[in-house]
N, C-alpha and C positions, 0 to 999 in steps of 0.2 A: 828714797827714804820713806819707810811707813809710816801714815799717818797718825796723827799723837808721840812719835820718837821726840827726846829729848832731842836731838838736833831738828827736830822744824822749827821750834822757834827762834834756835839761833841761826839758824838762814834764816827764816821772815825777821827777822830783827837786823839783820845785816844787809837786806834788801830794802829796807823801809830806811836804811842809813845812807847807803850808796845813790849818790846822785845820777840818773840818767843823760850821757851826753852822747847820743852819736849822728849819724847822717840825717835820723828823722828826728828828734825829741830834743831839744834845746831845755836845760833847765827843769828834766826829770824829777820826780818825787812821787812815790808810792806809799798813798797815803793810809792811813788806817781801815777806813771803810771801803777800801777795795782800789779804785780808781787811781791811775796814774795823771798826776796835774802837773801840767807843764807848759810852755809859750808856745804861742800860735800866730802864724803870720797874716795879716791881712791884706788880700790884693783886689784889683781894682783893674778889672778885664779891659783888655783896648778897641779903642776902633779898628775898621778892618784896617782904615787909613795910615795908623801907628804904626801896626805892625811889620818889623823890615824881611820877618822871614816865617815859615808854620810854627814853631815853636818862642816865639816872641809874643806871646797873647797877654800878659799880663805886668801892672806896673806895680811892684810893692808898696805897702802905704804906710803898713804898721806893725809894731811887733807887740798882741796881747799879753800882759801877765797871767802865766798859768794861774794867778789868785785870782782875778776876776776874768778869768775863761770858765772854770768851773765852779758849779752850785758850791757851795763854801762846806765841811762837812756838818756843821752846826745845825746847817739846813738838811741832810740827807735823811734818808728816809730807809737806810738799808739797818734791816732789824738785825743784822749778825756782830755790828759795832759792841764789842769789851765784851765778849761773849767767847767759853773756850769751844771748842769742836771735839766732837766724839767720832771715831771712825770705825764701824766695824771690821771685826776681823774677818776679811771674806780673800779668796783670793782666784785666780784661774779665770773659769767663764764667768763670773759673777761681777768679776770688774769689767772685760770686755763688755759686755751687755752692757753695764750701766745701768742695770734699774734701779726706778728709786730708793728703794729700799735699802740699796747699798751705799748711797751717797753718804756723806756726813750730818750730823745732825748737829744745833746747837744744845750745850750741854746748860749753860748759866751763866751767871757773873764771872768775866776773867779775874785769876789773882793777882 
């Protein structure tokens, strides 16, 4: 999908709604300012003594709320928060390359 179509926003709008759950990510959310916040497990490595086999190395202790796993966004510091994007019209070698120049820019205030 090119960049600025009226359908990016309603995929990031439906992505920022759909809850992430699968093998890695417990309690997904793809929050505004970029950052995926979600749970996190806390362990507590064993002695060599504990462990009955190589892959027995750690005792579960805890499971963090992705709310205080991550910096809160109120605290963030990423300047592209409520701000729309502009994308030039470029296409071919210009996106392979990646130069700056072609990246998106921010444009201002989101509506």
């Amino acid at each position: 999908m090119p960049c600025g179509s009226p359908g990016a926003k309603a995929v990031v709008a439906r992505m920022r709604a759909t809850p992430v759950r699968d093998m890695f990510v417990r309690n997904g959310t793809l929050r505004e300012d970029g950052p995926m916040e979600h749970d996190l497990d806390r362990f507590q490595v064993m002695a060599p003594a504990e462990s009955g086999h190589a892959w027995d190395c750690c005792n579960p202790k805890r499971v963090v709320p992705g709310k205080g796993a991550f910096q809160p966004p109120s605290e963030s510091t990423r300047s592209f928060v409520g701000k729309t994007w502009v994308c030039p019209a470029s296409s071919g070698p210009a996106l392979r390359r990646r130069r700056p120049e072609s990246r998106c820019q921010p444009m201002g205030e989101r509506v």
